[in-house]
SESE-368220 format. One record per residue: x, y, z of N, C-alpha, C in turn. Coordinates in steps of 0.1 Angstrom, whole numbers. Example, Ala and Ser with C-alpha at 12.3 -4.5 7.8 and 13.67 -1.06 7.14 Angstrom:
! residues 2
+-------+-------+-------+-------+-------+-------+-------+-------+-------+
:   n_X :   n_Y :   n_Z :  ca_X :  ca_Y :  ca_Z :   c_X :   c_Y :   c_Z :
+-------+-------+-------+-------+-------+-------+-------+-------+-------+
:   132 :   -57 :    78 :   123 :   -45 :    78 :   132 :   -33 :    78 :
:   128 :   -22 :    71 :   137 :   -11 :    71 :   129 :     0 :    79 :
+-------+-------+-------+-------+-------+-------+-------+-------+-------+
END
This chain:
! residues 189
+-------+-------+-------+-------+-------+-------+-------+-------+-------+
:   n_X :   n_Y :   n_Z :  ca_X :  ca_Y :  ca_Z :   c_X :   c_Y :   c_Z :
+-------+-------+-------+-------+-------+-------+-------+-------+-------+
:  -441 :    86 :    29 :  -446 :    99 :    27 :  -449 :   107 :    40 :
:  -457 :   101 :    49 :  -459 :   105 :    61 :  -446 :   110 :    67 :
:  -437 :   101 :    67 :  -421 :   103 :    75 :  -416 :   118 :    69 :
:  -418 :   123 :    55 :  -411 :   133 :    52 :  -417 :   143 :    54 :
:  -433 :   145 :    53 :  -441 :   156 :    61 :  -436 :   160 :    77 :
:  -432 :   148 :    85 :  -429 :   149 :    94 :  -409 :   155 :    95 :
:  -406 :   153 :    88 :  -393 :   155 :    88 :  -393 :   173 :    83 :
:  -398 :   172 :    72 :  -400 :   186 :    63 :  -405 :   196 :    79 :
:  -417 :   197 :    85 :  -419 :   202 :    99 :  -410 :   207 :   103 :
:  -401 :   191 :   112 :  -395 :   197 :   118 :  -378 :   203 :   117 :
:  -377 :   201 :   101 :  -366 :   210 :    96 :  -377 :   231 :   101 :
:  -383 :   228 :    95 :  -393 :   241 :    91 :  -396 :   247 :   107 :
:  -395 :   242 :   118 :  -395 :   244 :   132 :  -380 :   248 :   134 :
:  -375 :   237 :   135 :  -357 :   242 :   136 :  -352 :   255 :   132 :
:  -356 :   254 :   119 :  -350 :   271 :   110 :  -358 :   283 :   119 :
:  -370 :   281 :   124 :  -375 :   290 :   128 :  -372 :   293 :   142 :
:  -367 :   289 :   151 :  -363 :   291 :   160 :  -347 :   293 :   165 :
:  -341 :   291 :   152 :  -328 :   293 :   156 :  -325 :   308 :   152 :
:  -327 :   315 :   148 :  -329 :   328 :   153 :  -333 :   335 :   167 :
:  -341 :   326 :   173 :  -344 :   331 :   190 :  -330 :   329 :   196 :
:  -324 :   313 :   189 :  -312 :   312 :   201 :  -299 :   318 :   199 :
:  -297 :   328 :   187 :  -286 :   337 :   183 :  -291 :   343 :   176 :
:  -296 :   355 :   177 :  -298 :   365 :   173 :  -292 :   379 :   172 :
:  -293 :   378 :   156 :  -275 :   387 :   148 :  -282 :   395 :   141 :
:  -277 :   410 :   141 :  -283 :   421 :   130 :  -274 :   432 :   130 :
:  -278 :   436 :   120 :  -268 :   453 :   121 :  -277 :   461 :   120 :
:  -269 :   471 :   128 :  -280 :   484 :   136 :  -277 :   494 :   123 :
:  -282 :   505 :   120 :  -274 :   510 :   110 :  -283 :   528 :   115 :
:  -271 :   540 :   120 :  -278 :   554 :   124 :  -272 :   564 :   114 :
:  -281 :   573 :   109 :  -281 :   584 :   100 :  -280 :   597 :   108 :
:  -272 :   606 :   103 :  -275 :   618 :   101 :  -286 :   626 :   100 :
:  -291 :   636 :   105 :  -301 :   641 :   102 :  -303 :   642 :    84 :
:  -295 :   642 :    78 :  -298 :   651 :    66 :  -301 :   638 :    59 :
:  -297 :   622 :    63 :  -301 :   610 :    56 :  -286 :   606 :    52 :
:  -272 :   606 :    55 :  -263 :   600 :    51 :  -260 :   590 :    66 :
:  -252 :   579 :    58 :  -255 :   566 :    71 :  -239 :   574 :    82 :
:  -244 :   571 :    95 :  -233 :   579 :   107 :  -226 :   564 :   106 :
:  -233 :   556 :   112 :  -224 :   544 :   120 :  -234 :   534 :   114 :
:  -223 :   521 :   111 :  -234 :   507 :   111 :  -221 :   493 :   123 :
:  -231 :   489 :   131 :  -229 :   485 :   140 :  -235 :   471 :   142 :
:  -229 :   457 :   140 :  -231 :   445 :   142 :  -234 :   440 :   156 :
:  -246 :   433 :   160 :  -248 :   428 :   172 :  -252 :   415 :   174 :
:  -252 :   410 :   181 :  -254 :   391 :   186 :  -258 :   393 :   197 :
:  -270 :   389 :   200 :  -277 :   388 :   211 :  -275 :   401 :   224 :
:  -277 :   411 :   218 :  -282 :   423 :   220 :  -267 :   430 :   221 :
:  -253 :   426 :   225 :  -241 :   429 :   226 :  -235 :   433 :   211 :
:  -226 :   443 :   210 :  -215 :   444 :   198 :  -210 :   431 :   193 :
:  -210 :   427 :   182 :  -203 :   419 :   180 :  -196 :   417 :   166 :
:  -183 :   421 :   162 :  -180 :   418 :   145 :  -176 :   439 :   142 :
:  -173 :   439 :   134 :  -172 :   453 :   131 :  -181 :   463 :   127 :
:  -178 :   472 :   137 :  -183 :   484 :   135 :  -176 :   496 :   130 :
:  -188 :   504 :   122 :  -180 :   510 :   109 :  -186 :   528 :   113 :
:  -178 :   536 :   117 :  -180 :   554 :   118 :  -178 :   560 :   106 :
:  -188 :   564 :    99 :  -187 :   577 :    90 :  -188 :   589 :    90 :
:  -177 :   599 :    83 :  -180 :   613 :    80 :  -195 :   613 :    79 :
:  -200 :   630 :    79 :  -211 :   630 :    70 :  -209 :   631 :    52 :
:  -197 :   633 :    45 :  -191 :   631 :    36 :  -196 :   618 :    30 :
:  -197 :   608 :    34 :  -196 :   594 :    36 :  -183 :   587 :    34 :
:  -172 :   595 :    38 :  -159 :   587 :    41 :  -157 :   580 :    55 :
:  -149 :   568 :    52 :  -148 :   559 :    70 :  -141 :   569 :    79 :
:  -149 :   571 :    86 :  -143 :   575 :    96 :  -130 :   564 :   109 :
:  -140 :   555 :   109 :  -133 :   549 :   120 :  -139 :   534 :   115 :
:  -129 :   523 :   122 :  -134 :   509 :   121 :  -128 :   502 :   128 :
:  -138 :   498 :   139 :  -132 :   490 :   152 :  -141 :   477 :   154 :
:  -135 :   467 :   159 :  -138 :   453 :   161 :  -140 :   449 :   175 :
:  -157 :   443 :   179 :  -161 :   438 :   190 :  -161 :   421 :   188 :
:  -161 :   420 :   201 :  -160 :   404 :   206 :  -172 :   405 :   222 :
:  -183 :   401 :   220 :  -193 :   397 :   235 :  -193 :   414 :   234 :
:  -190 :   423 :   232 :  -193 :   440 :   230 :  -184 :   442 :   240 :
:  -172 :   440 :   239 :  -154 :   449 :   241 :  -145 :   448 :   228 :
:  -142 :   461 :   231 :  -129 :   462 :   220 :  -120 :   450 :   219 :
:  -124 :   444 :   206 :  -111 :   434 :   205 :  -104 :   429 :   193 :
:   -92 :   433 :   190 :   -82 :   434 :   176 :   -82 :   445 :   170 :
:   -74 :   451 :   159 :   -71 :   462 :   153 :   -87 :   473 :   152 :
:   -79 :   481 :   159 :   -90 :   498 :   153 :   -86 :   506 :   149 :
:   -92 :   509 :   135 :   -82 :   520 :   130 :   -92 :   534 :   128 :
:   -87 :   544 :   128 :   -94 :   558 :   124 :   -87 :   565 :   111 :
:   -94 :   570 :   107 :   -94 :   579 :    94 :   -95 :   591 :    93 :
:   -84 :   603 :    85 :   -86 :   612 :    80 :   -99 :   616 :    69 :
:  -108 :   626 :    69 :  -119 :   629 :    61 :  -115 :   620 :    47 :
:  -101 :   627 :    42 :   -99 :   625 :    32 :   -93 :   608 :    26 :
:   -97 :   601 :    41 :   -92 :   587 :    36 :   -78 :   582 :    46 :
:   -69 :   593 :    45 :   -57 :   587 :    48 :   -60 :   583 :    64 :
:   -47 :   569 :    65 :   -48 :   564 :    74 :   -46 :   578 :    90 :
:   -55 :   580 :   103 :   -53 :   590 :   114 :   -48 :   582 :   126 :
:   -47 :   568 :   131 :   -42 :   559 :   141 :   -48 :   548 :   138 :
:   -45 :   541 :   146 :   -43 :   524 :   146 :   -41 :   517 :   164 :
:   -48 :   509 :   165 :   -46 :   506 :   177 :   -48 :   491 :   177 :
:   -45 :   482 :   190 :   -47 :   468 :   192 :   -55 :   470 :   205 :
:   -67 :   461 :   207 :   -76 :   464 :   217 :   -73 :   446 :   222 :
:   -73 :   442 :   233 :   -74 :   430 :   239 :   -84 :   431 :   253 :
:   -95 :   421 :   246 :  -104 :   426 :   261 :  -111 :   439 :   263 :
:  -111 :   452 :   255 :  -115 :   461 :   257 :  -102 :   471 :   265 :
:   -91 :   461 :   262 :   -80 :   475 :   267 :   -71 :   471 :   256 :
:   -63 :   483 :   255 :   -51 :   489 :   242 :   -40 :   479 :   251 :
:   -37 :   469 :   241 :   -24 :   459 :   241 :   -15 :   464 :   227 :
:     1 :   468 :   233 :     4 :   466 :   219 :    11 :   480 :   215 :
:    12 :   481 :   205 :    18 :   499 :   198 :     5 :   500 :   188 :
:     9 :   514 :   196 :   -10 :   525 :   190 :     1 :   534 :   180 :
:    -4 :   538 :   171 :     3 :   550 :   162 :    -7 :   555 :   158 :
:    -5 :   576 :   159 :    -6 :   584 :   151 :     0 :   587 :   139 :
:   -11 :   590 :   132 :    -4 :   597 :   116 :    -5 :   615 :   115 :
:     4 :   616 :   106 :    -3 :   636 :   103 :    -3 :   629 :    90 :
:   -13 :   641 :    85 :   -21 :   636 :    73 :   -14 :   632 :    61 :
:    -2 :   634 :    61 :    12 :   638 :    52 :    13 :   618 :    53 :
:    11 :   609 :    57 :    12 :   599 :    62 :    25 :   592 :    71 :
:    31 :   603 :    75 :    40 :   598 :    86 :    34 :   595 :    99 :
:    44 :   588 :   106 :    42 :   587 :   118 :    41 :   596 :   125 :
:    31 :   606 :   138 :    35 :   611 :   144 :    35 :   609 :   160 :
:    31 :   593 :   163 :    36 :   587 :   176 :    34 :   572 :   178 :
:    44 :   569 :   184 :    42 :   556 :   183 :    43 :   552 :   201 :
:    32 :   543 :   203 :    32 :   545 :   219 :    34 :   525 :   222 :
:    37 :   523 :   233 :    32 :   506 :   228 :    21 :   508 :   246 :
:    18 :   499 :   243 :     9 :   496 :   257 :     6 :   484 :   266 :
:     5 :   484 :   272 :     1 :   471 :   285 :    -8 :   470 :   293 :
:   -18 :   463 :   289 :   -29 :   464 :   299 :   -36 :   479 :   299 :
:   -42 :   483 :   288 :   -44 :   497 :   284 :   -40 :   511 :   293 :
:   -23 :   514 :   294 :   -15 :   521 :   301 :    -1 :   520 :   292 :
:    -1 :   533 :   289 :    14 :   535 :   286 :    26 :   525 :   291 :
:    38 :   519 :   283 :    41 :   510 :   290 :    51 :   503 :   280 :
:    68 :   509 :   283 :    77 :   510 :   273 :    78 :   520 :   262 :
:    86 :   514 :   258 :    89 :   529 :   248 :    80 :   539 :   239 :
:    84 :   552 :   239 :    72 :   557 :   234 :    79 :   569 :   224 :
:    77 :   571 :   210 :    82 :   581 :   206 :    73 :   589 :   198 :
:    78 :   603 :   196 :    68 :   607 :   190 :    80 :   616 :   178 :
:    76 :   625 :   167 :    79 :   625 :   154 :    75 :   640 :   148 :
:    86 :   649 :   142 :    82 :   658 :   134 :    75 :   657 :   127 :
:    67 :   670 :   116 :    58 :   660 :   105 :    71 :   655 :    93 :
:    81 :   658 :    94 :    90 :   656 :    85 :    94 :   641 :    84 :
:    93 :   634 :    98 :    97 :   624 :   102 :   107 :   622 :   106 :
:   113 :   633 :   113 :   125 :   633 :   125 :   119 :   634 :   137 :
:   128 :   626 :   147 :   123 :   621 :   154 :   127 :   635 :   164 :
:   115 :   634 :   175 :   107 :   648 :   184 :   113 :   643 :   200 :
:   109 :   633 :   204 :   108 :   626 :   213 :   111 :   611 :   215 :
:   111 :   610 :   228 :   115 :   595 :   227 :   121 :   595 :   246 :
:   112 :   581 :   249 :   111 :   579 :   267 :   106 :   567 :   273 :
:   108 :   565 :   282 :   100 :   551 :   285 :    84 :   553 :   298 :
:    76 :   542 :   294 :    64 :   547 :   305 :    69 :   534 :   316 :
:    64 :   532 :   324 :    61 :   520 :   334 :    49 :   522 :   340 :
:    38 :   516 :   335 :    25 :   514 :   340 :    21 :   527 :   344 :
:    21 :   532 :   329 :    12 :   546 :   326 :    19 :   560 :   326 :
:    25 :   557 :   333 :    38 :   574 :   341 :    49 :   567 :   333 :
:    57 :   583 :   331 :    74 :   581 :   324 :    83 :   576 :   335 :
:    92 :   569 :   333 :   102 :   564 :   342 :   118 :   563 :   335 :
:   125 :   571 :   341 :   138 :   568 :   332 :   143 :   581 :   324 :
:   145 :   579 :   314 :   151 :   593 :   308 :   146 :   595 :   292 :
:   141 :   610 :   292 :   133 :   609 :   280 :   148 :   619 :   277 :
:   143 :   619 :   258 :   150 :   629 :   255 :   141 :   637 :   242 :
:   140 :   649 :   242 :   138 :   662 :   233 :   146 :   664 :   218 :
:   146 :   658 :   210 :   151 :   666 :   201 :   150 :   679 :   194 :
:   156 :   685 :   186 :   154 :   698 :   178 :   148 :   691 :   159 :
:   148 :   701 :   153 :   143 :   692 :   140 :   151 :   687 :   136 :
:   165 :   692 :   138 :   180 :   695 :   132 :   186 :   680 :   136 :
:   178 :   678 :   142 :   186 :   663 :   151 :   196 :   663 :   162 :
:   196 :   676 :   169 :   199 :   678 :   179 :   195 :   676 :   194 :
:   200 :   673 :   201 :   193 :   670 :   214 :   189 :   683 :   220 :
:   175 :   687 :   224 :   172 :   698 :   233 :   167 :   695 :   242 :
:   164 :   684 :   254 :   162 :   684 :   266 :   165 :   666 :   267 :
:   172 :   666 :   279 :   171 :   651 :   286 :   166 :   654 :   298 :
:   149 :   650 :   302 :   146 :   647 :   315 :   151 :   631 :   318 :
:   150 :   633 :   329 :   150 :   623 :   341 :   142 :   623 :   350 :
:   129 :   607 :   345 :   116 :   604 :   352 :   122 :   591 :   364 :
:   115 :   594 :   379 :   111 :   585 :   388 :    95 :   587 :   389 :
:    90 :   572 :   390 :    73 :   569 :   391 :    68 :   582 :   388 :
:    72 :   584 :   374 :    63 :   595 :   373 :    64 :   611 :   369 :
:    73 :   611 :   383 :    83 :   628 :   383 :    92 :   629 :   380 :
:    94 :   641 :   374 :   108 :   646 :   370 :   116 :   649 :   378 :
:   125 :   644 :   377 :   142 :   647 :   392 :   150 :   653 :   382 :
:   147 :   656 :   368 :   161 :   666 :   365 :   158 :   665 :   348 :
:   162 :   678 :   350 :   161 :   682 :   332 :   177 :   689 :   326 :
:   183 :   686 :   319 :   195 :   689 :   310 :   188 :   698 :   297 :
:   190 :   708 :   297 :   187 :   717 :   284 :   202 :   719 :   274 :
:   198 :   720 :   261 :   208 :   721 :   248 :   205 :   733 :   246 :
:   215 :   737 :   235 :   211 :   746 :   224 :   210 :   740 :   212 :
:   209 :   746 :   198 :   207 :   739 :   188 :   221 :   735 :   186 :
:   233 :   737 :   189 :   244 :   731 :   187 :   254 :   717 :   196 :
:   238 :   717 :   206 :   244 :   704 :   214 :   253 :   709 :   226 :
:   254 :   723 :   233 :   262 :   730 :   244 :   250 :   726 :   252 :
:   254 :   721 :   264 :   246 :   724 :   278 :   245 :   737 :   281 :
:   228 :   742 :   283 :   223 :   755 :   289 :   225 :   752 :   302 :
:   216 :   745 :   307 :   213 :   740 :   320 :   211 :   731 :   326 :
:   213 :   729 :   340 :   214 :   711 :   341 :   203 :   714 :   360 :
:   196 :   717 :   355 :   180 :   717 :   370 :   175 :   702 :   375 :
:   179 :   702 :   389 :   172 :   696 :   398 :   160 :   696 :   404 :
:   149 :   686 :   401 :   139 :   694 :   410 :   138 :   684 :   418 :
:   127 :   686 :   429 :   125 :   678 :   442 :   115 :   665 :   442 :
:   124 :   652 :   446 :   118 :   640 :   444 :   107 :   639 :   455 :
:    91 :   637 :   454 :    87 :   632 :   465 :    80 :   611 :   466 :
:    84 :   609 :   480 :    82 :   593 :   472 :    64 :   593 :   478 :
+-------+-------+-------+-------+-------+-------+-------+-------+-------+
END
């Protein structure tokens, strides 16, 4: 009998202090007018687990995922009305990966990929029709290489040509695909 008072204790100790040694809660902030803004998970005083942004509407606004309190795995953001507004991959607290924009219509209207949170490979961006606008490459944040412009029509209206960054030369169309112009500008290294 003795032994289980003694055991019963020090269960009844244990429970009560294992709360000091991780300690988990969700923060939860209102609006002045009483609708919930943001609810926010924490572990030992850092972000930890998902955090959730609302309209004052009470539609999601946004919902992004901490690890030790940095961005880490999918974040996505919301239109008032629900529909999906971007999407991103966080590693570490920086954007790894292809980030996409939506227009509210639910197309794409950019699709970027990233590296070590910096632009970085191909990047295109999108009418709201879903013809493609653009389209280029980054290298560690700056364009490098040769973007091209389209028309809605699916015509080509501009080919730049990017070094580290700057433009060394733009080719202009018309809507029929004729060369306007073919401009040089000045490289500096």
């Amino acid at each position: 009998m003795k032994s289980i008072k003694i055991l019963l204790m020090f269960l009844v100790a244990l429970t009560l202090t294992i709360p000091v040694l991780s300690f988990a809660e969700v923060r939860k902030d209102y609006y002045p007018s009483g609708e919930l803004k943001t609810e926010t998970s924490y572990k030992n005083g850092k972000k930890e687990g998902i955090q959730k942004m609302y309209y004052k509407s009470g539609n999601l606004e946004s919902e992004t995922n901490f690890k030790k309190g940095k961005l880490e795995g999918i974040a996505k953001s919301y239109f008032e009305s629900g529909q999906l507004q971007g999407e991103g991959n966080y590693k570490n607290d920086k954007l790894e990966g292809i980030g996409k924009i939506y227009y509210k219509n639910g197309q794409v209207g950019t699709e970027i990929n990233y590296k070590n949170d910096k632009a970085d490979g191909v990047a295109k961006s999108y009418y709201e029709s879903g013809q493609l606008h653009e389209e280029g490459n980054f290298k560690n944040g700056e364009k490098d290489g040769i973007a091209k412009w389209y028309f809605e029509n699916g015509a080509i209206r501009y080919i730049d040509t990017y070094k580290n960054g700057q433009k060394i030369n733009r080719k202009a169309y018309d809507r029929r695909g004729r060369l306007k112009s073919n401009q040089n500008y000045p490289y500096r290294e």
